[in-house]
N, C-alpha and C positions, 0 to 999 in steps of 0.2 A: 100720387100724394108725395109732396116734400119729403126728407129726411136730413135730419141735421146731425151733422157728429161733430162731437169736442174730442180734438187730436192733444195728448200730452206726452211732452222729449222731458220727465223730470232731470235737474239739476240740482244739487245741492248749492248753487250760488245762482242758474240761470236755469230758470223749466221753461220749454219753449211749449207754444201754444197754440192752437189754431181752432180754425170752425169750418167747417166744409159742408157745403148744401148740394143735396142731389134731388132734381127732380126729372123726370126719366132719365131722358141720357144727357143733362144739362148739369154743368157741375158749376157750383160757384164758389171763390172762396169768399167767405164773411168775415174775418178776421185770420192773424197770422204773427204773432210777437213773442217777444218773450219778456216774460216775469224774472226781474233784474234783483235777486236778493244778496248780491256778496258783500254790499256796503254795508249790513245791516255785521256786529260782530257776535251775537248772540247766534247760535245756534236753532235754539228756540224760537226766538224770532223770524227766523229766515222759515221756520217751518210753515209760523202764523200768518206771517204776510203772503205765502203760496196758497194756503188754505184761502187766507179771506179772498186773494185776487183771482182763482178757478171761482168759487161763488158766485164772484160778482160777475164774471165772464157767463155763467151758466141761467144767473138772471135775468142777461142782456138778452140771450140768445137759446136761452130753452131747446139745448141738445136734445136730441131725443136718445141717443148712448155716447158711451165715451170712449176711446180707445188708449191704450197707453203703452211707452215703448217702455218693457221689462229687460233691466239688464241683467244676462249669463251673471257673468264675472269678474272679478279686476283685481288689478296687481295688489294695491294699497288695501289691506278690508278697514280699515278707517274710513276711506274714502268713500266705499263701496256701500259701507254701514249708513251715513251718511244722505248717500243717493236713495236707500231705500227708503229714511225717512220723509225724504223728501217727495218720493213717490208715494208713499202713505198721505200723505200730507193729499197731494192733488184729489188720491181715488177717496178719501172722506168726503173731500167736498164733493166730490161728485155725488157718492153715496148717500150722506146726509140730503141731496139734491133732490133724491130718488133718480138718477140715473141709472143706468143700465153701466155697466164695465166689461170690458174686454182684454185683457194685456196679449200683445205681439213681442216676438224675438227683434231683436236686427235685420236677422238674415231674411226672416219672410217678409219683413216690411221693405225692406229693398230687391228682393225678388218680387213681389207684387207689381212694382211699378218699370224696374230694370230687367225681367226677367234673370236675372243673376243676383243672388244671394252676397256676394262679395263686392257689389260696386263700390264706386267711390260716393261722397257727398256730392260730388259734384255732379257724377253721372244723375244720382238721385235727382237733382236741383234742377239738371237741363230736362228730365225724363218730365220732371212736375210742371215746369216751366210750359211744355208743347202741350201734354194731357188738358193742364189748367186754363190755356192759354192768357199764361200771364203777361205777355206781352215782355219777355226779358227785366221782368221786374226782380229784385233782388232783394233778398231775405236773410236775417242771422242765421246763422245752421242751424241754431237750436229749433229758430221758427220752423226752417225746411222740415225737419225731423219728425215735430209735430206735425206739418202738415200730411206728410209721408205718411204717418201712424194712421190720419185722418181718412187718407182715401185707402190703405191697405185696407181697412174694415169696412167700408161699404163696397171694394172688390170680392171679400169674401163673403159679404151677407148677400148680394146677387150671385155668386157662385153656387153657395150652398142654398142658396130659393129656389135656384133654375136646377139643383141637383133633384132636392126633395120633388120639385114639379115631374121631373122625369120619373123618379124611382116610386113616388107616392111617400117615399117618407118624412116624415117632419121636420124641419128645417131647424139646424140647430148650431150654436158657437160653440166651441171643445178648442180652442187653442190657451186658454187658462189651463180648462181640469184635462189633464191627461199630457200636459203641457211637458212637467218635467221627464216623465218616461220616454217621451218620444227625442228628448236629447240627451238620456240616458243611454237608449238605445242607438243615437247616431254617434255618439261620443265616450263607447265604453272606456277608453283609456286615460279618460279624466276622470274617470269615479271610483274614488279608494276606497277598498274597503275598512270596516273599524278596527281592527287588526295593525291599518297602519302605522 
């Protein structure tokens, strides 16, 4: 049986976007762009018009979940503030969709596909490039990113099937809940306490 997953790289000016179909070990990509909102100068708006155009992408192509790249941290928190609306923004639509959600790191979403947690975009781009066989076709980053997000999540949902198959247990997503402890725990020296 098919599986289609809706990959989201949210942006606060560009969320990049894709669709990726797996049926056994056949992968295809179905779309792959990015949602261009910097022209828009409303803030709001850039919000509305991610919202309406993940819908309208999720109408086309009836993901069955969705995967999206959560970002740690960043310099600017205006910025930062910004990206997460913008990432609200996509997982409504999804959710309103009735879609399923998933949020990935960085680092696992480019270890997934680079085995290394630090690669470059580019390493990511040529890794997707051979996996996908896209035939050296070229993509905005935003789109690679989402795509990236795309196949990280159907690498973990056959990892954790084939696990549960082994051990009898129930096959389950836990990179959301439990999410932030476990970079708690890899990153104690970034976490102040309220004293500070």
């Amino acid at each position: 049986m098919a599986t289609i997953v809706l990959g989201i790289d949210p942006g606060s000016r560009n969320t990049g976007i894709s669709v990726l179909r797996q049926d056994g070990n056949r992968y295809e990509m179905l779309h792959c762009d990015v949602i261009k909102v910097g022209h828009l100068e409303s803030h709001v708006d850039r919000l509305q018009s991610i919202y309406m155009r993940v819908s309208l992408i999720i109408e086309r192509y009836k993901p069955d979940s969705c995967a999206v790249e959560t970002p740690l941290y960043g310099k600017d928190p205006l910025a930062l503030l910004k990206l997460g609306r913008a990432q609200a923004a996509a997982i409504m639509a999804a959710v309103n969709a009735g879609v399923d959600i998933d949020e990935y790191y960085p680092k696992m979403v480019k270890k997934s596909i680079t085995g290394n947690g630090n690669a470059s975009k580019e390493q990511v781009a040529y890794m997707l490039d051979k996996i996908l066989s896209l035939n050296g076709e070229t993509f905005p980053a935003d789109a690679t990113d989402a795509l990236a997000v795309a196949w990280c999540h159907l690498t973990r949902n056959i990892s954790h099937h084939q696990e549960a198959l082994k051990t009898g247990k129930k096959s389950h997503q836990n990179n959301a809940k439990g999410g932030w402890a476990s970079f708690v725990a890899q990153n104690p020296d970034r976490v102040k306490s309220g004293s500070d």
